[in-house]
C-alpha positions as CSV (number, residue, x, y, z in Angstrom):
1,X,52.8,27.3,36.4
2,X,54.1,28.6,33.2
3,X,53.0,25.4,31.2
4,X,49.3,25.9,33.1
5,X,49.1,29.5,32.4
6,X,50.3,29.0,28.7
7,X,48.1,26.2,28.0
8,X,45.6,28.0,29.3
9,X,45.9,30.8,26.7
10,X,46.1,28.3,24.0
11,X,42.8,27.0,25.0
12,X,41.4,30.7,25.0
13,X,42.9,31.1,21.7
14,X,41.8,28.2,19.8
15,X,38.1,29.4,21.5
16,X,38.0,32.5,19.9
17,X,39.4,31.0,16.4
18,X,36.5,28.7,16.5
19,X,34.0,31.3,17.2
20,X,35.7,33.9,15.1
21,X,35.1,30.6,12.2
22,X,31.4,30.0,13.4
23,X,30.5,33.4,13.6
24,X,31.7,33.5,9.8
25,X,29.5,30.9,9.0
26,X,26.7,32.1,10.5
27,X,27.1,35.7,8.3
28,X,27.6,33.7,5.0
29,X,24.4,32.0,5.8
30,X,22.6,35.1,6.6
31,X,23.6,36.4,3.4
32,X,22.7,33.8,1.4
33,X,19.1,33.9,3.2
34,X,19.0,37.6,2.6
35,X,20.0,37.1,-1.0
36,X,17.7,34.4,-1.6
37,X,14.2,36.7,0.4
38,X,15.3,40.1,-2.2
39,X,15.4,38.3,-5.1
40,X,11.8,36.3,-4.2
41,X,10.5,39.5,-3.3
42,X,11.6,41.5,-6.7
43,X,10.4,38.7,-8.6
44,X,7.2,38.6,-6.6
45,X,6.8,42.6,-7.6
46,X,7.6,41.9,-11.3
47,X,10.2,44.3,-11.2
48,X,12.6,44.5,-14.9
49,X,15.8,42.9,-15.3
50,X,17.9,45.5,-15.9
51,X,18.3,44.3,-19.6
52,X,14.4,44.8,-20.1
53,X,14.7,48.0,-18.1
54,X,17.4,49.2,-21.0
55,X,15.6,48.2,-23.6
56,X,12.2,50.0,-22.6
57,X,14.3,53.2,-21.5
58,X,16.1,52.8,-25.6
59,X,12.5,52.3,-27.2
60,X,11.1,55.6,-25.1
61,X,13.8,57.6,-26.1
62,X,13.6,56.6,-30.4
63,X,9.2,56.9,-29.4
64,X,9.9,60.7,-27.8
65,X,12.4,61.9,-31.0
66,X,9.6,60.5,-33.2
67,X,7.2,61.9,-31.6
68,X,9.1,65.6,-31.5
69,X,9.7,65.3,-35.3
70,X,5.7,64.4,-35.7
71,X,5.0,67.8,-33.5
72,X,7.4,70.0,-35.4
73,X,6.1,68.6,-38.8
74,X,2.2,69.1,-38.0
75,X,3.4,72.5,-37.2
76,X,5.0,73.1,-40.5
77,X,2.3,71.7,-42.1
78,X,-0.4,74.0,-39.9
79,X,1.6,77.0,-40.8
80,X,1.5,76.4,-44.1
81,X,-2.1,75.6,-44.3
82,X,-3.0,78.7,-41.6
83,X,-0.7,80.7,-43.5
């Protein structure tokens, strides 16, 4: 009985190591699918890398100083005419 009942549990356990290895399987290649659908549908939506992204945000920022220096300077320069 004790060889039955032990080879019995060996059974069980090499059953759940093989689902516990399937079911690991089956969550990589969910991932991969998942992975694979974002990144078609952020392409799809022309959405920035984030290199572009960095690049826009560092031209905004030099266009908004400029454009504060402009402001300040036509002001100057409308004081002094107004004045």
């Amino acid at each position: 009985m004790t060889q039955t009942t032990s080879r019995f549990f060996d059974d069980v356990s090499r059953l759940v190591n093989d689902a516990a290895g399937m079911a690991d399987g089956v969550r990589r290649e969910v991932e991969t699918i998942v992975r694979a659908q974002a990144e078609r549908i952020l392409r799809d939506l022309d959405v920035p890398s984030r290199e572009e992204f960095e690049v826009m945000r560092d031209m905004v920022i030099k266009a908004r100083e400029e454009n504060e220096a402009l402001a300040a300077r036509l002001a100057a320069l409308e004081a002094k005419v107004n004045g």
